[in-house]
C-alpha positions in Angstrom: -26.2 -30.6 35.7 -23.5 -33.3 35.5 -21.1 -30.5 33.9 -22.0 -28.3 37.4 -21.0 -31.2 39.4 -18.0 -31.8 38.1 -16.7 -28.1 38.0 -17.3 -28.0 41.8 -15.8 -31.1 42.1 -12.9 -29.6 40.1 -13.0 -26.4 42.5 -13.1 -28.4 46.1 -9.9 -30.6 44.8 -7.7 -27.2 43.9 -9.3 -26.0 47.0 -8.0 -28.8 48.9 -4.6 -28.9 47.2 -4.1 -25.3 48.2 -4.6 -25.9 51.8 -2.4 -28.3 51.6 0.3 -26.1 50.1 -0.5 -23.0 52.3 0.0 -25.5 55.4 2.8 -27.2 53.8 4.7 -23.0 53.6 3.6 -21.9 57.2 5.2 -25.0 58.5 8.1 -24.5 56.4 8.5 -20.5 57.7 7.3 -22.3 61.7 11.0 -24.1 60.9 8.6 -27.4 61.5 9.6 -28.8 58.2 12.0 -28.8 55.4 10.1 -28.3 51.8 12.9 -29.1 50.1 13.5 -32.4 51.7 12.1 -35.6 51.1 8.9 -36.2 50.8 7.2 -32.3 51.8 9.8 -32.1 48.4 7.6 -34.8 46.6 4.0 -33.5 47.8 5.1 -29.8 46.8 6.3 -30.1 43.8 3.4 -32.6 42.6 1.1 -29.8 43.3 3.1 -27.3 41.6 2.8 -29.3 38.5 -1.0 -29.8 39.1 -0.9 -26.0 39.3 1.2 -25.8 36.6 -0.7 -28.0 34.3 -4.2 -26.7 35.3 -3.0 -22.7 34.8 -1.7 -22.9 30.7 -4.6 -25.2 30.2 -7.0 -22.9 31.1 -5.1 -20.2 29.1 -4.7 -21.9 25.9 -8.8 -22.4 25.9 -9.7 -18.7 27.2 -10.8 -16.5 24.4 -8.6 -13.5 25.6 -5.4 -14.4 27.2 -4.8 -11.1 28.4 -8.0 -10.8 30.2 -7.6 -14.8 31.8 -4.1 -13.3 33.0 -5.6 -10.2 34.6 -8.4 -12.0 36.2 -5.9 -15.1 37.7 -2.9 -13.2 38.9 -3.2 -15.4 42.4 -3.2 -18.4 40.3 0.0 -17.5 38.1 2.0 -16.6 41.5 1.3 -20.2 43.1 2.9 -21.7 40.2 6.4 -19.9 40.6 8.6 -22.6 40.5 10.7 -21.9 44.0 12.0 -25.3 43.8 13.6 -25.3 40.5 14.9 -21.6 41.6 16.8 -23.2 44.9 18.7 -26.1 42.5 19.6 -23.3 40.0 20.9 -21.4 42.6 22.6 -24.2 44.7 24.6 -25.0 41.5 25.2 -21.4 40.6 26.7 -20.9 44.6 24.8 -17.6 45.0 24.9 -16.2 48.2 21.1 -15.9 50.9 19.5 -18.5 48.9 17.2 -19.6 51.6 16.6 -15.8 52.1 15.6 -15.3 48.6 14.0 -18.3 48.6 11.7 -17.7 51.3 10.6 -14.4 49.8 10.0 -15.9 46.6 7.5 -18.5 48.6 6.1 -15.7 50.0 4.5 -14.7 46.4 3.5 -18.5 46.3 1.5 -17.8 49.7 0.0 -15.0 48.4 -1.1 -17.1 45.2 -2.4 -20.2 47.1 -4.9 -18.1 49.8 -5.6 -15.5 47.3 -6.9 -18.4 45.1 -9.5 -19.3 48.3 -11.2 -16.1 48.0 -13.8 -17.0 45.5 -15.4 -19.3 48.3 -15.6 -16.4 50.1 -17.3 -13.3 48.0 -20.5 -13.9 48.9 -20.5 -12.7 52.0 -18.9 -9.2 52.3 -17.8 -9.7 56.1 -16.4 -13.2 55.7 -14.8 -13.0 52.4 -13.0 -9.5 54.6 -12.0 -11.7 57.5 -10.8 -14.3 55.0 -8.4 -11.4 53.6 -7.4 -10.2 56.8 -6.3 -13.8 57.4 -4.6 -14.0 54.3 -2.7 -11.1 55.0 -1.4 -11.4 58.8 0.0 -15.3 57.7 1.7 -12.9 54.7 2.9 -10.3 56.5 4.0 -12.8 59.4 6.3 -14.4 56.9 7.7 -11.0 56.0 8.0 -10.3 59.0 9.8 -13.6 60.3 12.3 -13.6 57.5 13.5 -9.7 57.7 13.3 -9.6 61.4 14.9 -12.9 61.6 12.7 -14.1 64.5 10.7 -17.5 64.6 7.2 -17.8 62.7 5.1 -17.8 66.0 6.8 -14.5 67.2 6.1 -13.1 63.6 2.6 -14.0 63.7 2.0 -13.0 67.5 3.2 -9.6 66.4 1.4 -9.7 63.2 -2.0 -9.8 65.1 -1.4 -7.6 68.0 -0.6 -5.2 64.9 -3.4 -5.5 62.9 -6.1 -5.8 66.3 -4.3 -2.0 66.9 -3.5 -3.6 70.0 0.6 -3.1 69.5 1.6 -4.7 72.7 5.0 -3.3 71.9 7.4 -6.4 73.2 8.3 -7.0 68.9 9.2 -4.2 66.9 10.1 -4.1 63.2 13.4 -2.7 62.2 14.0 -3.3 58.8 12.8 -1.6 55.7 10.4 -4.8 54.8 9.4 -5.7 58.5 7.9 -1.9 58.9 6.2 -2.0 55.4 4.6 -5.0 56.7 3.4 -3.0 59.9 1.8 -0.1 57.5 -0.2 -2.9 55.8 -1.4 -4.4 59.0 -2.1 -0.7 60.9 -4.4 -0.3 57.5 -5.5 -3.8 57.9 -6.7 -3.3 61.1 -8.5 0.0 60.9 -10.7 -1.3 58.2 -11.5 -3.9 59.5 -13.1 -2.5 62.5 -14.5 0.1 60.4 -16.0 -2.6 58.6 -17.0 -4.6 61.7 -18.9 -1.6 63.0 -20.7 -0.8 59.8 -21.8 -4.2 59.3 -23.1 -4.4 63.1 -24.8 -1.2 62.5 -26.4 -2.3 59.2 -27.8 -5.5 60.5 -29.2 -3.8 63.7 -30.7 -1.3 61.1 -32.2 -3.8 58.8 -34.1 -5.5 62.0 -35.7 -2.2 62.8 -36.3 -1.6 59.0 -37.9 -5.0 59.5 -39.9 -5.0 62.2 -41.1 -1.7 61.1 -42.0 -3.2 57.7 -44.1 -5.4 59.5 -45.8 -3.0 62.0 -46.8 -0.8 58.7 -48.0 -4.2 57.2 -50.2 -5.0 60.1 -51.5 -1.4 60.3 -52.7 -1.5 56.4 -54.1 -4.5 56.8 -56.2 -3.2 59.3 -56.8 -0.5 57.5 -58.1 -2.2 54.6 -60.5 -4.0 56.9 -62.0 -1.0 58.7 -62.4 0.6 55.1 -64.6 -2.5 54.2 -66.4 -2.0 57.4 -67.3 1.6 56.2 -68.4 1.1 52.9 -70.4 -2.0 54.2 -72.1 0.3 56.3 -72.5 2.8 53.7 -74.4 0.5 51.5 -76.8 -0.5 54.4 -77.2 3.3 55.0 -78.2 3.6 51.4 -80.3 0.3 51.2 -82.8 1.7 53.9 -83.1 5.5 51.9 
């Protein structure tokens, strides 16, 4: 029991911390806030090493390594260290470092919601909406850094794709902003797919119910008019 507490403990604070982080990138792609300033700097990088620390720990214990790496590839991509990749490239005067770096916190998005989705797999329709959350803010990001427009334009388009709505005031022109659009197009088709089946199925399930109970009632009563009858046919007999 206390172990069970303390693993969800465990799981709400990463939980938590992730939120944080996934916040922390959306504002940074928003232009809101500088990550690599004082103190989002501090806060990021804190929870990087949390990350950090929490991810080998884990591996050294797990029987099979290769099968801990298979099954956590969200957690291995929020620990890629973005912010030791922007002072190694500041000092080595590469060229589109913020570009690069943006796309690298991209795979660090992916890692931090992807890492949500276990409070999500229960239910089929939520842990779906949860991805198809996770991957608009994605694609947004792709979206706002190839395009070069601002994070709320990204993610207006973004939705509009995904809802098949495609307004068509934002278009994508490069390479990387159209891939993006494929993903979303996909996105959105399942989803309503989804959407429809599951509406179906629960509309289907309260028919299968209430007929389930009708058929219930009816051998119930069945049951009683067969005691009737033989009750009858052992008075019947009685008076021969």
């Amino acid at each position: 029991m206390h172990k069970k507490f303390t693993y969800v403990i465990y799981q709400i604070i990463m939980a938590i911390l992730a939120i944080i982080s996934i916040g922390m990138l959306i504002a940074y792609y928003a232009n809101r806030i500088n990550i690599d300033a004082y103190p989002y700097s501090t806060i990021d990088n804190s929870i990087w090493l949390i990350f950090f620390v929490d991810y080998f720990i884990r591996l050294i214990i797990a029987p099979n390594k290769r099968e801990f790496v298979k099954d956590n590839i969200f957690d291995l991509l929020s620990i890629i260290p973005a912010s030791s990749l922007f002072f190694f490239f500041r000092i080595a005067q590469i060229g589109r470092t913020f570009r690069l770096l943006k796309l690298i916190r991209i795979m660090r998005l992916v890692g931090f919601t992807g890492r949500l989705g276990v409070f999500f797999e229960r239910n089929e329709l939520l842990y779906y909406l949860y991805i198809s959350i996770d991957v608009i803010m994605v694609a947004a990001a792709m979206f706002c850094i190839s395009e070069k427009v601002s994070y709320e334009t990204a993610l207006w388009w973004a939705i509009t794709t995904a809802t098949t709505i495609g307004y068509g005031d934002v278009i994508p022109k490069t390479g990387i902003g159209r891939a993006a659009a494929i993903v979303l197009m996909l996105l959105g088709i399942g989803f309503i797919g989804m959407l429809t089946s599951t509406i179906t199925e629960f509309f289907a399930k309260k028919d299968e119910r209430k007929i389930s109970s009708q058929l219930a009632k009816i051998q119930q009563e069945n049951q009683q008019l067969k005691a009737e009858l033989d009750e009858i046919k052992n008075l019947i007999k009685n008076k021969h």
